[in-house]
C-alpha positions in Angstrom: -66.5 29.7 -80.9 -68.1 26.6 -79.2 -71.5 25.3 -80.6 -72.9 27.0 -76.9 -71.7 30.1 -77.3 -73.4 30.5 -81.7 -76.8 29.5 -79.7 -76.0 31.7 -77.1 -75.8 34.8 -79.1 -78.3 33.4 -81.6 -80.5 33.6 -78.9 -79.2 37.2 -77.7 -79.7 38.3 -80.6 -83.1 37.0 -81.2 -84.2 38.2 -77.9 -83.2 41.8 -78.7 -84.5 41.8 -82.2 -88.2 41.0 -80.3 -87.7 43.8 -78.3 -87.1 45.9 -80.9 -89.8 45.1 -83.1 -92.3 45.2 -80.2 -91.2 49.0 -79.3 -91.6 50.2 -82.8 -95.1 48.6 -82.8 -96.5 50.1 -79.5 -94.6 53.5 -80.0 -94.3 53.5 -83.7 -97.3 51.7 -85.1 -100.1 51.5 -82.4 -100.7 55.1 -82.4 -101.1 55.2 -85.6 -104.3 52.7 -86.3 -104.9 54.1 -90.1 -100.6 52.3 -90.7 -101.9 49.4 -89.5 -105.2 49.3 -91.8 -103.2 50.4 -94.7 -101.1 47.1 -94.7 -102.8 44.3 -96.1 -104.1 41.2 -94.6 -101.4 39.2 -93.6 -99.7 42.0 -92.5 -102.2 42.9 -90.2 -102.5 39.4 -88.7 -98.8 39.5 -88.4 -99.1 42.6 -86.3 -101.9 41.5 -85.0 -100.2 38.5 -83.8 -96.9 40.5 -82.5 -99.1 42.4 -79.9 -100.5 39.5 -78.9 -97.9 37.0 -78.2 -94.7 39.5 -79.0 -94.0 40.0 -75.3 -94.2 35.7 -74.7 -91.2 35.5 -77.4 -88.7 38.2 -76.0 -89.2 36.4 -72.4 -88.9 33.0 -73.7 -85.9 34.1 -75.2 -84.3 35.8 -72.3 -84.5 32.7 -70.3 -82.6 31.0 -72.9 -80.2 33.2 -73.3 -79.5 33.4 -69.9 -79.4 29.4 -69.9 -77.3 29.0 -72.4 -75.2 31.6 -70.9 -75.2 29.9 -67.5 -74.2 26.7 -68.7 -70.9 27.9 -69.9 -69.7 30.2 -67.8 -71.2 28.7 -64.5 -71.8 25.0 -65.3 -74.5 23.5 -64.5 -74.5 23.2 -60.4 -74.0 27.2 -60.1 -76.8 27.6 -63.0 -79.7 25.5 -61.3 -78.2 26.9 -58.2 -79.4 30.4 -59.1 -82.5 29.3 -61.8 -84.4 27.1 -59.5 -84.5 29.5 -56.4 -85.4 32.4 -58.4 -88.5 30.9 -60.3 -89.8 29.3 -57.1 -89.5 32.0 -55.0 -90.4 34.8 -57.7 -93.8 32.6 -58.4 -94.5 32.5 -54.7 -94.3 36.0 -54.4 -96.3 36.8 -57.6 -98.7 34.4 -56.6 -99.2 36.0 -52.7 -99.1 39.3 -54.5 -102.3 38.5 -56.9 -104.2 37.2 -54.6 -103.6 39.3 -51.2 -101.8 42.3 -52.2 -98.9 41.3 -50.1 -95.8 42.4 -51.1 -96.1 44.3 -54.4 -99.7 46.1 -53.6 -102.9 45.1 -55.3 -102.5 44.1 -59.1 -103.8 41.6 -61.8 -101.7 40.5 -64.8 -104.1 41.0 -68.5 -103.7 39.0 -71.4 -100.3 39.2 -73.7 -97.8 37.1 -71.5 -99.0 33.9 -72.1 -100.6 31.1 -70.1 -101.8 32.2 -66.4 -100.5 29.7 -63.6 -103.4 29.5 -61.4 -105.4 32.0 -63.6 -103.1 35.0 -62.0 -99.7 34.9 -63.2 -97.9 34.3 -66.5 -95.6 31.4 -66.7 -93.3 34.1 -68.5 -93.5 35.8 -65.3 -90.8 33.8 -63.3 -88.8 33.2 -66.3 -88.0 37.0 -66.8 -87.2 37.0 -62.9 -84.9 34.7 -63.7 -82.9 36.0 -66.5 -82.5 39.5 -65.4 -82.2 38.3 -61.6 -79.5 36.2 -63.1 -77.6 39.5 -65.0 -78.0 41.4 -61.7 -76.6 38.9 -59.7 -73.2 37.7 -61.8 -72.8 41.5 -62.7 -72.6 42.2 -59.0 -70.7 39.4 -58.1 -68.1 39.8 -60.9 -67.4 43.8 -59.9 -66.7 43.3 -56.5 -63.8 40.8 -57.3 -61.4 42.6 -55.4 -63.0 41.8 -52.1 -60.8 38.7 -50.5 -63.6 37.6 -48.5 -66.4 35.4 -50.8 -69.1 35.7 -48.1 -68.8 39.4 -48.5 -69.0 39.3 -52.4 -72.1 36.9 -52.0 -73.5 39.5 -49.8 -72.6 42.4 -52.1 -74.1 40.7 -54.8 -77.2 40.1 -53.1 -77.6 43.5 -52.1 -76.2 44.9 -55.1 -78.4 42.3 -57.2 -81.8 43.0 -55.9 -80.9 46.9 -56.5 -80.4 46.7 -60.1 -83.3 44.6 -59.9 -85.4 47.6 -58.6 -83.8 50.1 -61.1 -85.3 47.8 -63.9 -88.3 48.1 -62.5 -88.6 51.9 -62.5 -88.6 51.9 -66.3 -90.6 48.7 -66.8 -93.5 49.0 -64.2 -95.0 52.4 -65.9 -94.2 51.0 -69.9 -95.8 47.9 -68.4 -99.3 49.4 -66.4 -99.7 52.5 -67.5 -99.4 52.5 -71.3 -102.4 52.2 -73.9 -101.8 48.5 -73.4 -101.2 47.2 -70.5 -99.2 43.8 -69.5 -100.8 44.4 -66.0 -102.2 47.0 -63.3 -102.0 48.0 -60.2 -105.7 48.1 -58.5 -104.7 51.1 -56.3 -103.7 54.7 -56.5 -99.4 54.6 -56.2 -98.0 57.5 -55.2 -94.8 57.2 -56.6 -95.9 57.8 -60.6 -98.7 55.3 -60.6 -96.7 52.5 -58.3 -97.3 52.0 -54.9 -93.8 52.5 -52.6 -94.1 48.7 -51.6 -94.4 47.5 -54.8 -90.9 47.8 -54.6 -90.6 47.3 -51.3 -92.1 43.6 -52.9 -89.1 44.0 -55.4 -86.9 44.4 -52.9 -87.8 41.9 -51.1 -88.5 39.0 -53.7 -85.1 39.8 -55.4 -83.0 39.5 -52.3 -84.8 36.1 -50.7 -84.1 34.3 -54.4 -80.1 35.6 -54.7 -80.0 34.7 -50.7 -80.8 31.7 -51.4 -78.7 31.2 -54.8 -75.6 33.0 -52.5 -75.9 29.7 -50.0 -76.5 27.5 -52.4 -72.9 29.2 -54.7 -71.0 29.5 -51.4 -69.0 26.8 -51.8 -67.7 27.1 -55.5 -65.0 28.9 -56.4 -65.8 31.6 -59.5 -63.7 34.2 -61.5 -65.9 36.6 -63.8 -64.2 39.3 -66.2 -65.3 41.7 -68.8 -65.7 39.3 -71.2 -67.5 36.9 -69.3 -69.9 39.5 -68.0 -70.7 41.2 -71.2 -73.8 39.2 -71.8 -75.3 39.8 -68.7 -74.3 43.5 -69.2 -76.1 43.7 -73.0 -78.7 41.3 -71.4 -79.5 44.0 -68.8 -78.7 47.3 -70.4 -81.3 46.5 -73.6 -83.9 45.3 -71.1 -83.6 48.4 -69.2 -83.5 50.7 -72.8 -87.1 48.5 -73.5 -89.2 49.9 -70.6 -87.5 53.4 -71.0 -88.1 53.9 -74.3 -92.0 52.3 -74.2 -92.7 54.8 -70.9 -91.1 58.3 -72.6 -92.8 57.2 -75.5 -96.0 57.1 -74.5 -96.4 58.6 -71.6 -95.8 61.9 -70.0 -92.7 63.7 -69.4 -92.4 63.8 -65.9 -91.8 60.2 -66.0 -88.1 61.4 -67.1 -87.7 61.6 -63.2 -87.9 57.5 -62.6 -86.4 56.7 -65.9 -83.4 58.8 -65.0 -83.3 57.5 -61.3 -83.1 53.8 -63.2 -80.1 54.9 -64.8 -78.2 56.2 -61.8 -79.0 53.0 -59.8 -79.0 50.8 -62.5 -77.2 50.9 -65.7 -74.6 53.4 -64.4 -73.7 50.6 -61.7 -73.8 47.9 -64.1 -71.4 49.5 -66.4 -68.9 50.2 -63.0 -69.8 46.2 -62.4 -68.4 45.6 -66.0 -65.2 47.5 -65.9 -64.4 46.9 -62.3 -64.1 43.1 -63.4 -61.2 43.4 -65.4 -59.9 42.7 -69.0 -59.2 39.0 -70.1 -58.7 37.9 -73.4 -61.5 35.4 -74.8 -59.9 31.6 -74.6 -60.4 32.0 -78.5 -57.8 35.0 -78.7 -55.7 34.3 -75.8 -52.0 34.0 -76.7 -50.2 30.6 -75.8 -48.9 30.6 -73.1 -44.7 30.1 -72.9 -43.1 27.3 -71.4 -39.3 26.7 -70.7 -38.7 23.9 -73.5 -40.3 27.1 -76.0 -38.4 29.6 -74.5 -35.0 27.2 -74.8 -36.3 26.9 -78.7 
């Protein structure tokens, strides 16, 4: 194992344990205030501190993850190829959509995701755009390996991409707006359990315009992607989803079993066909030698 790939799954690893912890605190620990004044000081302030700035860490380390991940199995043109179209255009979008509405419907970020660009969006904001844009993307791209044509896998993966994309967001939007405490919310009524339709229409939209953009820019660079070079993408998706599942059936009602369970049928279930449909391939670090005619002759 490379220097690369320990950060890499340092970083994995670090970016699910945050998740983690942050889930047990809002559906484990908030609801129960007197567990929190029963610890002492510093424990409060610790928890106090995870609520706060919790969500900034697990984002943070996405994006890393998902850099370090890039960088190896990529390279670096195919990386910034994909990172820099997604945080512009996922900024632009956020930024339109704070301040007119347009394309996500009417909604202001809170406090708890760090420094506001503009005094309306996160910086985290574009940063998790990236990272799970990024997971969609290559674990689009690397099922539909079996199609001859690369313009039609780019495609594919675009269109396949910014679905996953939206299947994420049926389990994060409600843990997100509609818990006890709130990331962000929507400033209209949504008819479809508390979201307006084109907020994601708006995810849709941003999600396809960034991987259209990343498809042009990867057009011209040959890439092969198997099981085991998508499994990071897959956990890196598949625990993000689990995150705003878990935080909306937690603490909300149960009829918000019916998005949660649409996520997973255009989501996870796809990812997971994505995943196998690449194919097996040892890791370089297990792969048997390969034989030659002066070993065979031996």
């Amino acid at each position: 194992m490379t220097l690369n790939e320990r950060w890499e799954r340092l970083a994995l690893t670090a970016h699910v344990g945050a998740m983690v912890f942050g889930v047990a605190g809002l559906v484990g620990v908030l609801p129960h205030p007197e567990w929190v004044l029963a610890l002492p000081a510093a424990g409060q302030r610790l928890f106090a501190w995870s609520m706060a700035g919790g969500g900034v860490v697990y984002i943070l380390l996405g994006a890393l993850a998902m850099v370090l991940y890039g960088w190896r199995v990529l390279g670096p043109r195919l990386l910034l190829g994909f990172l820099l179209p997604a945080v512009m255009v996922s900024l632009s979008s956020e930024l339109l959509g704070t301040s007119t509405g347009f394309p996500f419907g009417r909604y202001g970020y809170l406090d708890g995701l760090g420094y506001k660009i503009a005094g309306l969006v996160p910086f985290t904001i574009p940063l998790s755009w990236f990272y799970m844009g990024l997971a969609c993307f290559v674990l689009v791209y690397g099922g539909l390996q079996g199609l001859r044509q690369r313009w039609l896998r780019l495609a594919g993966a675009v269109i396949g991409g910014a679905m996953l994309l939206v299947a994420w967001d049926l389990a994060l939007d409600p843990a997100m707006s509609q818990t006890p405490v709130p990331f962000w919310q929507f400033h209209e009524a949504g008819a479809f359990f508390g979201m307006p339709y084109r907020n994601l229409a708006g995810w849709v939209g941003t999600g396809a315009l960034f991987m259209t953009l990343a498809a042009v820019l990867w057009r011209g660079q040959p890439l092969v992607l198997n099981r085991w070079d998508l499994t990071v993408p897959l956990v890196m998706y598949t625990v993000n989803y689990l995150f705003g599942a878990v935080i909306s059936l937690g603490l909300l009602d149960r009829r918000y079993w019916i998005p949660i369970g649409l996520g997973v049928v255009l989501g996870v279930i796809p990812a997971f066909v994505c995943w196998w449909r690449a194919g097996r391939r040892l890791p370089p670090t297990l792969a048997l030698p390969e034989l030659d005619a002066v070993s065979l002759v031996k």
